[in-house]
PQR file with spaces between the fields and no chain letter, atoms N, CA, C, O and H, PARSE charges and radii, in Angstrom:
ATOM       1  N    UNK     1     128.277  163.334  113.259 -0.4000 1.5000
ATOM       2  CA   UNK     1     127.198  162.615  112.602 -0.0000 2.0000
ATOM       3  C    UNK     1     126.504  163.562  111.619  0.5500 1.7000
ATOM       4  O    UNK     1     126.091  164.678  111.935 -0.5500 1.4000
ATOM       5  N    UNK     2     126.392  162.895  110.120 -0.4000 1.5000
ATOM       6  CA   UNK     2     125.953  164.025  109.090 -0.0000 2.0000
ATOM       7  C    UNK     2     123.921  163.667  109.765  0.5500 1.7000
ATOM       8  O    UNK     2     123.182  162.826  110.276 -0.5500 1.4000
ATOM       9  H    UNK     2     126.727  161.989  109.864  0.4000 1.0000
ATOM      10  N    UNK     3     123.991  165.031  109.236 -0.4000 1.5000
ATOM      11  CA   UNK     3     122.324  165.079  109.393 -0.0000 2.0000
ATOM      12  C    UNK     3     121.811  164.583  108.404  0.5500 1.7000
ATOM      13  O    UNK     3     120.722  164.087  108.691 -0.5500 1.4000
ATOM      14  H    UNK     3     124.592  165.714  108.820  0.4000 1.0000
ATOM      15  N    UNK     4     122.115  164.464  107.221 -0.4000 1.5000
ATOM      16  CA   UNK     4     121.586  164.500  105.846 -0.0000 2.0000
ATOM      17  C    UNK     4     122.005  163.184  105.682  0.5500 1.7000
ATOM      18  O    UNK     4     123.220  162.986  105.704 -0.5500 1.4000
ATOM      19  H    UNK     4     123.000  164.867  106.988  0.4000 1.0000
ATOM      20  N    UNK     5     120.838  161.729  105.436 -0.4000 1.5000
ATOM      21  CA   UNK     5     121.290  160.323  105.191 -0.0000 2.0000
ATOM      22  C    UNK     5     122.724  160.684  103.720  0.5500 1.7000
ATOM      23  O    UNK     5     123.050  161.663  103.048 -0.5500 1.4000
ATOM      24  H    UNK     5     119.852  161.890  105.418  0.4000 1.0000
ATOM      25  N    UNK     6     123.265  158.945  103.870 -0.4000 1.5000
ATOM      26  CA   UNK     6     124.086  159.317  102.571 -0.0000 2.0000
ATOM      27  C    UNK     6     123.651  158.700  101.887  0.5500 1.7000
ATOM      28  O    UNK     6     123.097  157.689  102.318 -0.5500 1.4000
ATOM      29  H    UNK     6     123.000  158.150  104.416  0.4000 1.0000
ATOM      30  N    UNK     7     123.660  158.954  100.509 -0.4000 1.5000
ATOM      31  CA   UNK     7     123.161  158.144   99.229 -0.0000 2.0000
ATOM      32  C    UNK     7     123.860  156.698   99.070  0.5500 1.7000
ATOM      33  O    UNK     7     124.462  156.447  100.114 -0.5500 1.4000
ATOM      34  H    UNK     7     124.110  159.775  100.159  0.4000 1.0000
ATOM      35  N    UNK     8     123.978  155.737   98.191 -0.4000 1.5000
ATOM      36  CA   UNK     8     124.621  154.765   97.873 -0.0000 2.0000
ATOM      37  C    UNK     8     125.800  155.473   97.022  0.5500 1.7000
ATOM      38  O    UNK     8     126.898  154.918   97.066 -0.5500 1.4000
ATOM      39  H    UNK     8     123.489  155.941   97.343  0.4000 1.0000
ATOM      40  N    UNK     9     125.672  156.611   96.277 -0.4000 1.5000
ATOM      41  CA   UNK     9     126.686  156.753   95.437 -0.0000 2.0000
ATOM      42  C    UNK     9     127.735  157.649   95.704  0.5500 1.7000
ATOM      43  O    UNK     9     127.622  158.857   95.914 -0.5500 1.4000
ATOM      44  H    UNK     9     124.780  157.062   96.241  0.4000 1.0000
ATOM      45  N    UNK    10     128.677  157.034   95.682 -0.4000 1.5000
ATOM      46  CA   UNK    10     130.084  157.640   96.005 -0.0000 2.0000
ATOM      47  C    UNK    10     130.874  156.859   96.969  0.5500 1.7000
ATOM      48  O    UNK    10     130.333  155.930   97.569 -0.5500 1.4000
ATOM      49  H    UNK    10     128.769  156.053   95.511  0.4000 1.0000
ATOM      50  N    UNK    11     132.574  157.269   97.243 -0.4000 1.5000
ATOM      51  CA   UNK    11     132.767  156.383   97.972 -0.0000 2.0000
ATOM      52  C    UNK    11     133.329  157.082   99.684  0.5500 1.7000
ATOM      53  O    UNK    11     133.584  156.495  100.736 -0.5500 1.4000
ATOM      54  H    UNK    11     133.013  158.024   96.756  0.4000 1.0000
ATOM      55  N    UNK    12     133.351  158.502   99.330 -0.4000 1.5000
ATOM      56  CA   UNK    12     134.126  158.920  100.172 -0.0000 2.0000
ATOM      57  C    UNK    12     132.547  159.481  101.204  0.5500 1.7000
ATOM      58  O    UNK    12     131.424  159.374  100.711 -0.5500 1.4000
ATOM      59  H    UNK    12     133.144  158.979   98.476  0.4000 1.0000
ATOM      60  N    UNK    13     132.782  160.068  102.677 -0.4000 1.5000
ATOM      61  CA   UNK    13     131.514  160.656  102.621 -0.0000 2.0000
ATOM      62  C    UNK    13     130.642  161.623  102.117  0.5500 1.7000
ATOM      63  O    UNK    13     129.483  161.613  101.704 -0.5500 1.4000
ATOM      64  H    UNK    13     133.694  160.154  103.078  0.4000 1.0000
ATOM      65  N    UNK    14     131.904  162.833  102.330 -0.4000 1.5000
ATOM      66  CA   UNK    14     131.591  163.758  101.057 -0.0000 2.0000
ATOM      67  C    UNK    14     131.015  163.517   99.935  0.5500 1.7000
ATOM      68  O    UNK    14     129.957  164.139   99.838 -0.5500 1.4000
ATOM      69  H    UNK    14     132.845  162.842  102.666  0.4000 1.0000
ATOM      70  N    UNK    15     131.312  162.751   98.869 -0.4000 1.5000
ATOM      71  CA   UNK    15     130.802  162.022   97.580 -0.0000 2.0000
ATOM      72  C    UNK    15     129.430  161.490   97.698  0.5500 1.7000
ATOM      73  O    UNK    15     128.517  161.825   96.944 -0.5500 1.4000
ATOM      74  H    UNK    15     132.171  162.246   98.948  0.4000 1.0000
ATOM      75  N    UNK    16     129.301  160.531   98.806 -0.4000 1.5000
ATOM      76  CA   UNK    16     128.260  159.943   99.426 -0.0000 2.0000
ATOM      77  C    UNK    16     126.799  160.961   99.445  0.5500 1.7000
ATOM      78  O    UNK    16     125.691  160.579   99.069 -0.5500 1.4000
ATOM      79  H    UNK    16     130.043  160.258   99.418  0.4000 1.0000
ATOM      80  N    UNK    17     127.153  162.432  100.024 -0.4000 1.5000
ATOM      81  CA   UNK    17     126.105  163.802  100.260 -0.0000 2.0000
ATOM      82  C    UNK    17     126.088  163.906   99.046  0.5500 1.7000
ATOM      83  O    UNK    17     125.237  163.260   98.436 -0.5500 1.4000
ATOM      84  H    UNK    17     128.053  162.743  100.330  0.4000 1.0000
ATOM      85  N    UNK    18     126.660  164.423   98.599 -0.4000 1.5000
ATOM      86  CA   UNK    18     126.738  164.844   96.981 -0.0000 2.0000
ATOM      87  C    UNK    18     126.233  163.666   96.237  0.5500 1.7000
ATOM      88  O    UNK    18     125.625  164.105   95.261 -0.5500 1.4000
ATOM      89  H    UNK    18     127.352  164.948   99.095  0.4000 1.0000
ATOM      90  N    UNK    19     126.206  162.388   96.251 -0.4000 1.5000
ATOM      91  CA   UNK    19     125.426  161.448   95.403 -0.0000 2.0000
ATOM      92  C    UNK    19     124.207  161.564   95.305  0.5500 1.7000
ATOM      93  O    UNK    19     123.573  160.973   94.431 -0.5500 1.4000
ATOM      94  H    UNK    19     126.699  162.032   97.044  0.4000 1.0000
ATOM      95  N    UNK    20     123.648  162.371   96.210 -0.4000 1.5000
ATOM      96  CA   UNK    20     121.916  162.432   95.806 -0.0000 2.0000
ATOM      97  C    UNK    20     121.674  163.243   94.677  0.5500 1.7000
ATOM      98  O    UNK    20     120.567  163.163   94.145 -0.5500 1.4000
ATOM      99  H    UNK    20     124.163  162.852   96.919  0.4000 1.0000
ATOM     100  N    UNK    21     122.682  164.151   94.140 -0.4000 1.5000
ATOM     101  CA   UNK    21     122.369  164.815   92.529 -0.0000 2.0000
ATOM     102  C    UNK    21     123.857  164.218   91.838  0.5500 1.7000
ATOM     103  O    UNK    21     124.891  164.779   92.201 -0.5500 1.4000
ATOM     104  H    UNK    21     123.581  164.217   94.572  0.4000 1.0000
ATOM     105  N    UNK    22     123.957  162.977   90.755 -0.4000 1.5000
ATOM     106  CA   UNK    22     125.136  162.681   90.361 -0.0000 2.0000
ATOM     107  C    UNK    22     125.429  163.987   89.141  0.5500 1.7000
ATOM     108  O    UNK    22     126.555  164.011   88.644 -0.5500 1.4000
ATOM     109  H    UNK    22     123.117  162.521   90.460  0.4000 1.0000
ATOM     110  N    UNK    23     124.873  164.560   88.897 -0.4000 1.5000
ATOM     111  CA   UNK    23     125.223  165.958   87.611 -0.0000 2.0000
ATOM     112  C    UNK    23     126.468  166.040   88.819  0.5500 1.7000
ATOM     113  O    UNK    23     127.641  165.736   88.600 -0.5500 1.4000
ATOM     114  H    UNK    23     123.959  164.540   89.300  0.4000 1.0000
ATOM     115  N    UNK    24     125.762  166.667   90.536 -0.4000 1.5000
ATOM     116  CA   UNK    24     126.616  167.729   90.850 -0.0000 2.0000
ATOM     117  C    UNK    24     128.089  166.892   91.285  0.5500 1.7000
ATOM     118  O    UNK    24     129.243  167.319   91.296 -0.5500 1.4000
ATOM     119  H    UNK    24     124.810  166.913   90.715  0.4000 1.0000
ATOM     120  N    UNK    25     127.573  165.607   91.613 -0.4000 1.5000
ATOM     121  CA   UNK    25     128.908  164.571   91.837 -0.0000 2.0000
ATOM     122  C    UNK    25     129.708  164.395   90.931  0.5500 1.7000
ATOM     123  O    UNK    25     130.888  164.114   91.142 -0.5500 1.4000
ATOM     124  H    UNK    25     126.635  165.261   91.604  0.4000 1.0000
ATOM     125  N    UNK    26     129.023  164.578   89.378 -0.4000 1.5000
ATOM     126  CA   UNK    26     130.453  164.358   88.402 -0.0000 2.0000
ATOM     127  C    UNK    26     131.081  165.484   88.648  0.5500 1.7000
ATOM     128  O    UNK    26     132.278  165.438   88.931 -0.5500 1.4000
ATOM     129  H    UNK    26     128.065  164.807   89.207  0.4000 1.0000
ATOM     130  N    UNK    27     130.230  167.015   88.573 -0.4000 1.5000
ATOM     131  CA   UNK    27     130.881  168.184   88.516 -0.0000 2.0000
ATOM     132  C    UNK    27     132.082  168.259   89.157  0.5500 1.7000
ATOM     133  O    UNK    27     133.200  168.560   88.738 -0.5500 1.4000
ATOM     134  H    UNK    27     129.257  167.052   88.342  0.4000 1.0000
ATOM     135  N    UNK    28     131.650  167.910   90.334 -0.4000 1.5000
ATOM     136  CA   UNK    28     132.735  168.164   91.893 -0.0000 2.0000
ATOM     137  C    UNK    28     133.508  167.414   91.635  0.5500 1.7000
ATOM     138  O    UNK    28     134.600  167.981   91.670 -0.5500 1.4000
ATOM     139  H    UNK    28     130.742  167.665   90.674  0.4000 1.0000
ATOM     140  N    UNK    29     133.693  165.535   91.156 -0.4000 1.5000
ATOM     141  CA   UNK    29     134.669  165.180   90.731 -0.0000 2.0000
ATOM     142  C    UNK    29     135.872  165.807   89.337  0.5500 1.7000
ATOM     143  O    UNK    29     137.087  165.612   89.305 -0.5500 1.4000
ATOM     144  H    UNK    29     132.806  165.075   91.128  0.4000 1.0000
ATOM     145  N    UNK    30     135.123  166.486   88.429 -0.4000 1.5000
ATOM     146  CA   UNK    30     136.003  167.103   87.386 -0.0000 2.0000
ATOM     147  C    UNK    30     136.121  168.160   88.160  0.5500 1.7000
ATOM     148  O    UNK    30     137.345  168.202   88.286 -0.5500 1.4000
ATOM     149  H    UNK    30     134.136  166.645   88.455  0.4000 1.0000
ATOM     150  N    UNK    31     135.805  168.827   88.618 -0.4000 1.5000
ATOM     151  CA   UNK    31     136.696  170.099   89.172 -0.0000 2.0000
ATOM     152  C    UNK    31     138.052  169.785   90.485  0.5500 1.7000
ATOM     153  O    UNK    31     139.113  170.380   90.670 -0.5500 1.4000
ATOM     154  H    UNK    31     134.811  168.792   88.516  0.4000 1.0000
ATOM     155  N    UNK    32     137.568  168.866   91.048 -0.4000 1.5000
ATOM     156  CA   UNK    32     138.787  168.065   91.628 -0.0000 2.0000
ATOM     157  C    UNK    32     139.724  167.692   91.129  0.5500 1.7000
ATOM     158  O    UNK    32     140.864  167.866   91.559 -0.5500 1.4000
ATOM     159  H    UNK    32     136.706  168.382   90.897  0.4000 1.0000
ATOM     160  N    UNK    33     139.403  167.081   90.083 -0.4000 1.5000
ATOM     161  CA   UNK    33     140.546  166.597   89.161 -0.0000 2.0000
ATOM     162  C    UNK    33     141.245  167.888   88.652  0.5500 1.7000
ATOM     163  O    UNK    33     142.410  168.127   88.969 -0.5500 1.4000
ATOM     164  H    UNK    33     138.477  166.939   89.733  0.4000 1.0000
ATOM     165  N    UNK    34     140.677  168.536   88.031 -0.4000 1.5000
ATOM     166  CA   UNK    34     141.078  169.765   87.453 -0.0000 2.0000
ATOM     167  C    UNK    34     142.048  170.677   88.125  0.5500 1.7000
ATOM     168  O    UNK    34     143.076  171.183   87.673 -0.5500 1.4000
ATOM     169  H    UNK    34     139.730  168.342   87.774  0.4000 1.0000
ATOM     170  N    UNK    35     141.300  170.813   89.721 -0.4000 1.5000
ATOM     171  CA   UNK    35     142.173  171.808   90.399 -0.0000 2.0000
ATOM     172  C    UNK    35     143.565  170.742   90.779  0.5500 1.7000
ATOM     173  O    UNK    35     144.579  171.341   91.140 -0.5500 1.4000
ATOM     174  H    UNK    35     140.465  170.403   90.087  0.4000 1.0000
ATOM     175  N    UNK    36     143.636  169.299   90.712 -0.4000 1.5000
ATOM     176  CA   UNK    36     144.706  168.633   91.474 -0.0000 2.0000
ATOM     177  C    UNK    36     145.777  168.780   90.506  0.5500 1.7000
ATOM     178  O    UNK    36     146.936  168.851   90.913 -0.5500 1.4000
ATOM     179  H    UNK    36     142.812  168.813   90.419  0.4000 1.0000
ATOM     180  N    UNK    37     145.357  168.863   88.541 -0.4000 1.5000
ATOM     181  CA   UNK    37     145.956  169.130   88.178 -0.0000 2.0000
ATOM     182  C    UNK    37     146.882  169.991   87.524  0.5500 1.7000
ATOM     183  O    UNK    37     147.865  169.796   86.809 -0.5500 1.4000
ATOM     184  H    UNK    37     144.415  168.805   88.210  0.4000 1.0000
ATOM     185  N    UNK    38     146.222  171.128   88.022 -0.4000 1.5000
ATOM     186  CA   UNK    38     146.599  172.526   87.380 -0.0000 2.0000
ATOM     187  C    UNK    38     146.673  173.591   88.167  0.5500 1.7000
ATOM     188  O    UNK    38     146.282  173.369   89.313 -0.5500 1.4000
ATOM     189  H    UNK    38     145.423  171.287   88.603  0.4000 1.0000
ATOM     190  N    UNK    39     147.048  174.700   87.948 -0.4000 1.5000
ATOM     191  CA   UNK    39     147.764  175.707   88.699 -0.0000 2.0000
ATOM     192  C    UNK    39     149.194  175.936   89.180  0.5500 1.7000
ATOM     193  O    UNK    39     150.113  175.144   88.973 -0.5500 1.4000
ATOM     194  H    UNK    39     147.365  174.881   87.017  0.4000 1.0000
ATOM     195  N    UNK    40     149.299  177.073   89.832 -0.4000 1.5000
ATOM     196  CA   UNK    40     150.917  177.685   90.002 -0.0000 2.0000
ATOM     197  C    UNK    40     150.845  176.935   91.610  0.5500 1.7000
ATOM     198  O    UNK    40     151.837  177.107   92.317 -0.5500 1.4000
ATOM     199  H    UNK    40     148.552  177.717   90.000  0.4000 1.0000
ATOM     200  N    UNK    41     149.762  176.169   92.139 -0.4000 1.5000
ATOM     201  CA   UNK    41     150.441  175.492   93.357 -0.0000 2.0000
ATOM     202  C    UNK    41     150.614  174.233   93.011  0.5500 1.7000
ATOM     203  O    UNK    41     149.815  173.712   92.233 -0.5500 1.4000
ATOM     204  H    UNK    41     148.956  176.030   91.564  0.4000 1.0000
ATOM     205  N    UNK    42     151.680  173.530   93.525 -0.4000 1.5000
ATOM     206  CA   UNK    42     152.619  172.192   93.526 -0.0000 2.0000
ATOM     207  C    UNK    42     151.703  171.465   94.542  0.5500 1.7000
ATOM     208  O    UNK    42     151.154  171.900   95.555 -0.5500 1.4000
ATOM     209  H    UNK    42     152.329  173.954   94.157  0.4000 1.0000
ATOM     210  N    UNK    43     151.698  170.182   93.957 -0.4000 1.5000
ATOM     211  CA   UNK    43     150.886  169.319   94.261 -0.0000 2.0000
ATOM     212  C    UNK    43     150.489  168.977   95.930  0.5500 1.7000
ATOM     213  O    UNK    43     149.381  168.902   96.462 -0.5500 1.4000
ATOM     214  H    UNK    43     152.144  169.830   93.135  0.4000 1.0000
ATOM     215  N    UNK    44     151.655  168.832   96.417 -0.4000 1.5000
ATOM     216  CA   UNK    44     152.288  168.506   97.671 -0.0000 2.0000
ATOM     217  C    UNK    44     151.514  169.742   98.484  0.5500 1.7000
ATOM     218  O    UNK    44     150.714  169.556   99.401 -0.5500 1.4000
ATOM     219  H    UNK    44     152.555  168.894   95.985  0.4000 1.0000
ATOM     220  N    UNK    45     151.787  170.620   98.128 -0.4000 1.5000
ATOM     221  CA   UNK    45     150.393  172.166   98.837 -0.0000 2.0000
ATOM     222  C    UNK    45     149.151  171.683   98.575  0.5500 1.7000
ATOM     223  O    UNK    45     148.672  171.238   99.618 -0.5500 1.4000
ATOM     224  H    UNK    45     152.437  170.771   97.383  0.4000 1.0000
ATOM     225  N    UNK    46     148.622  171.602   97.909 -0.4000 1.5000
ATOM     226  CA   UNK    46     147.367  171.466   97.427 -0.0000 2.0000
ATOM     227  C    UNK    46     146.924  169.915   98.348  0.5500 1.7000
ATOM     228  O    UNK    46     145.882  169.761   98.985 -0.5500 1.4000
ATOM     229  H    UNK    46     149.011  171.963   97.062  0.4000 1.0000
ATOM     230  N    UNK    47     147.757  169.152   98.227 -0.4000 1.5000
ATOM     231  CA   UNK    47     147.081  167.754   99.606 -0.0000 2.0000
ATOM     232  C    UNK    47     147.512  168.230  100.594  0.5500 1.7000
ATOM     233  O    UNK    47     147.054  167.532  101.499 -0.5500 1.4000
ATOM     234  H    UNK    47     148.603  169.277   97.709  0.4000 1.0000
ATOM     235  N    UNK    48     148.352  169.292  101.174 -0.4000 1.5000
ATOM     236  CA   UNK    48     148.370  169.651  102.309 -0.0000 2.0000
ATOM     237  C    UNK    48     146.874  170.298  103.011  0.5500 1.7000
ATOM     238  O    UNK    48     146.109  170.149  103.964 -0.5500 1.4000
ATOM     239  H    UNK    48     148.724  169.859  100.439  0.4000 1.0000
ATOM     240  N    UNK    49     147.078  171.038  101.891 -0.4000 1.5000
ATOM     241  CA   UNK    49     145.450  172.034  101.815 -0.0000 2.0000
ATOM     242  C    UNK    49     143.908  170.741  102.172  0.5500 1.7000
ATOM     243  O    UNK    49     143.097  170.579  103.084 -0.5500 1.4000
ATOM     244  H    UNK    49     147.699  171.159  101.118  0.4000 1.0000
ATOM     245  N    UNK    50     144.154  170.212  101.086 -0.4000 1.5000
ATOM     246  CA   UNK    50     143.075  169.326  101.258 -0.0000 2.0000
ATOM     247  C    UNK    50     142.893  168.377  102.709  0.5500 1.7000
ATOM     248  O    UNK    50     141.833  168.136  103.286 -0.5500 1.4000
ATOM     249  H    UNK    50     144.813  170.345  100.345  0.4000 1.0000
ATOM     250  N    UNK    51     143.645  168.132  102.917 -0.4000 1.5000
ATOM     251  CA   UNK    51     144.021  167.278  104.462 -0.0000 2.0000
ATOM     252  C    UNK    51     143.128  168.148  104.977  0.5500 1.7000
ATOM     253  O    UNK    51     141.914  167.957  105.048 -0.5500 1.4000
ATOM     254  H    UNK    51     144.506  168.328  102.447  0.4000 1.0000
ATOM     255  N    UNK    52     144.033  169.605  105.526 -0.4000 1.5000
ATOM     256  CA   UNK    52     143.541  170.055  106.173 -0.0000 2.0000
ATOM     257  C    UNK    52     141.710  170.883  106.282  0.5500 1.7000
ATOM     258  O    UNK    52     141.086  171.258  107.275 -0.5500 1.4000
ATOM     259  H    UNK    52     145.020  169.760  105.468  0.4000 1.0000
ATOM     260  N    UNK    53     141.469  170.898  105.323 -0.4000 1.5000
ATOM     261  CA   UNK    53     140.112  170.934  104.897 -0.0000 2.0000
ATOM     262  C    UNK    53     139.433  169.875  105.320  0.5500 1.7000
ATOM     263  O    UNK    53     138.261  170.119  105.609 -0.5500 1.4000
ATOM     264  H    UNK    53     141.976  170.593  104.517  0.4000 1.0000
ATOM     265  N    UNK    54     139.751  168.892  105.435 -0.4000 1.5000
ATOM     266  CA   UNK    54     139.149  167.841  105.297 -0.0000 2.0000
ATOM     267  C    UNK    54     139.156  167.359  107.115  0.5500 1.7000
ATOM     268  O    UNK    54     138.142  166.922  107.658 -0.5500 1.4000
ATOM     269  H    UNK    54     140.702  168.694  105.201  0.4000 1.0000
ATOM     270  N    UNK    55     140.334  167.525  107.763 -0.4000 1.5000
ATOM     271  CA   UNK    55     140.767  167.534  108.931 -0.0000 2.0000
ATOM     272  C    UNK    55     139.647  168.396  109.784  0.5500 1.7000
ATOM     273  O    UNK    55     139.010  168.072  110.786 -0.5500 1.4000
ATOM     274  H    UNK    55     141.159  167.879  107.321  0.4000 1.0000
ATOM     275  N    UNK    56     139.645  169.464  109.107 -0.4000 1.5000
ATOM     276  CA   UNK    56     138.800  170.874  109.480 -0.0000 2.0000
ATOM     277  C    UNK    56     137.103  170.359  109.868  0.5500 1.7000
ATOM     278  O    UNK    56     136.450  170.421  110.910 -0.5500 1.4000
ATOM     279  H    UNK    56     140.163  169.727  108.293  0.4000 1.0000
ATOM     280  N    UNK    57     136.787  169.830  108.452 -0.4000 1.5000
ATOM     281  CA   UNK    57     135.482  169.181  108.424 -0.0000 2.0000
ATOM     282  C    UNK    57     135.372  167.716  109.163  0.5500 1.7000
ATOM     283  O    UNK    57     134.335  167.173  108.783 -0.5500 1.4000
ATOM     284  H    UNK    57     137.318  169.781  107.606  0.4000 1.0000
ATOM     285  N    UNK    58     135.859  167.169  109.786 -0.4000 1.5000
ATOM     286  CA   UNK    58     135.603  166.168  110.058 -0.0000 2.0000
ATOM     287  C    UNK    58     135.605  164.885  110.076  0.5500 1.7000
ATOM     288  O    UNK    58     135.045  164.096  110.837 -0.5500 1.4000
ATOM     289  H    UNK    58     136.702  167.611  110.095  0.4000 1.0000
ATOM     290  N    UNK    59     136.744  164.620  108.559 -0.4000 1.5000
ATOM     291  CA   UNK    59     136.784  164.111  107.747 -0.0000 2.0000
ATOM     292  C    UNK    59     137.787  162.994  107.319  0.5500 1.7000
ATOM     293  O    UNK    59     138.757  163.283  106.619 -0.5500 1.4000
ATOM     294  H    UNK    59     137.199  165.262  107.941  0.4000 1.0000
ATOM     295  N    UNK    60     137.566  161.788  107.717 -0.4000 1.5000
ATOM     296  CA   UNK    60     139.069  160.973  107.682 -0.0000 2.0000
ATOM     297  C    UNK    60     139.398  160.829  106.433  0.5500 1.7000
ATOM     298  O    UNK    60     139.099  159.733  105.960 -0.5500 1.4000
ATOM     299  H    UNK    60     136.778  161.553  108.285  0.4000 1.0000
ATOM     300  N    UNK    61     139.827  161.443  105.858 -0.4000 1.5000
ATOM     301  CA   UNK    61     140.472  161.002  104.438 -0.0000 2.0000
ATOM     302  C    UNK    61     141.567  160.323  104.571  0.5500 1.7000
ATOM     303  O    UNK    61     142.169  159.921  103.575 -0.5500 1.4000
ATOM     304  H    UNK    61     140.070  162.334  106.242  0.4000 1.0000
């Protein structure tokens, strides 16, 4: 259970925390995007990674 209510904006929960400043919600969305699309790791790592981050935190993605 997050301590911190969630905003209306966003859809995921994560997004949801982060909707109470949308600057920092677009940010975090372009840098998401950014890192999903670029770099020397292959995609398939990088949602492995994220799962497990996400797994880590709590997080049903």
């Amino acid at each position: 259970m997050s301590r911190i209510e969630f905003s209306k904006i966003g859809t995921t929960p994560f997004q949801k925390l982060l909707g109470h400043n949308k600057l920092i919600l677009a940010n975090w969305e372009e840098l998401a995007e950014t890192l999903s699309q670029q770099g020397k790791l292959n995609s398939e790592l990088k949602e492995q990674i994220r799962r497990s981050l996400a797994y880590k935190n709590q997080c049903s993605y």
